[in-house]
C-alpha positions as CSV (number, residue, x, y, z in Angstrom):
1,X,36.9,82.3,12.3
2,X,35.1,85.4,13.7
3,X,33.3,86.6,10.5
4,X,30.7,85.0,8.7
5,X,29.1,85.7,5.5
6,X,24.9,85.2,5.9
7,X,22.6,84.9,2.9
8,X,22.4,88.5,2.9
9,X,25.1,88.3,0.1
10,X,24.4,89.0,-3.3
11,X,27.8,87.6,-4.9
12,X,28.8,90.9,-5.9
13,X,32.9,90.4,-5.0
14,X,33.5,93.5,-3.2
15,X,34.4,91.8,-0.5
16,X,37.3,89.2,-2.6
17,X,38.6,92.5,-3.4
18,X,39.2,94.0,0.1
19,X,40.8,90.7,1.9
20,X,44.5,91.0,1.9
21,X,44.5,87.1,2.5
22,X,42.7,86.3,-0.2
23,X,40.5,84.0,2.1
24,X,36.8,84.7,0.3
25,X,35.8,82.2,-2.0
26,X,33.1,81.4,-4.5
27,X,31.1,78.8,-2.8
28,X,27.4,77.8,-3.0
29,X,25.2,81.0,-3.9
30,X,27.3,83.5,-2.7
31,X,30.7,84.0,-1.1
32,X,32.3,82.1,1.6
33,X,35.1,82.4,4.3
34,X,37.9,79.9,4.5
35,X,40.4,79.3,6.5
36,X,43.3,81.5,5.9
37,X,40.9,84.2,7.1
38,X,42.9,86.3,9.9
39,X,39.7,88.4,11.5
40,X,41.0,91.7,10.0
41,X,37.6,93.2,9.1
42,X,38.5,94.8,6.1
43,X,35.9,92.9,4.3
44,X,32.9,93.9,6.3
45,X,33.4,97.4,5.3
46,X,33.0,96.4,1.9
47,X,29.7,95.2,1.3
48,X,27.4,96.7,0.8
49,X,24.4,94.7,2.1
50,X,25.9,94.2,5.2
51,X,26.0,90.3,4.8
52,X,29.8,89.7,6.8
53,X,29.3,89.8,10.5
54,X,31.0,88.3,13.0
55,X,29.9,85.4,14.2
């Protein structure tokens, strides 16, 4: 996977909302990525505190 989600997240969903995979999950305090993530990117323009990078 090249995108990450750091504890910069705030669990707001944006992000659920802009993968066309449907690859971010609920998971521990925030969000997390799993593995039918594709490395689009359409999720790091969605949120808004900058919490997905690649990685």
């Amino acid at each position: 996977m090249a995108y990450k989600i750091t504890d910069d997240c705030i669990a707001c969903g944006a992000c659920t909302d802009s993968c066309p995979m449907g690859a971010i999950v609920e998971g521990g305090p925030g969000y997390m990525i799993t593995a039918d993530c594709i490395d689009c990117g359409a999720c790091t323009d969605s949120c808004p505190m900058g919490a997905i990078v690649e990685g």
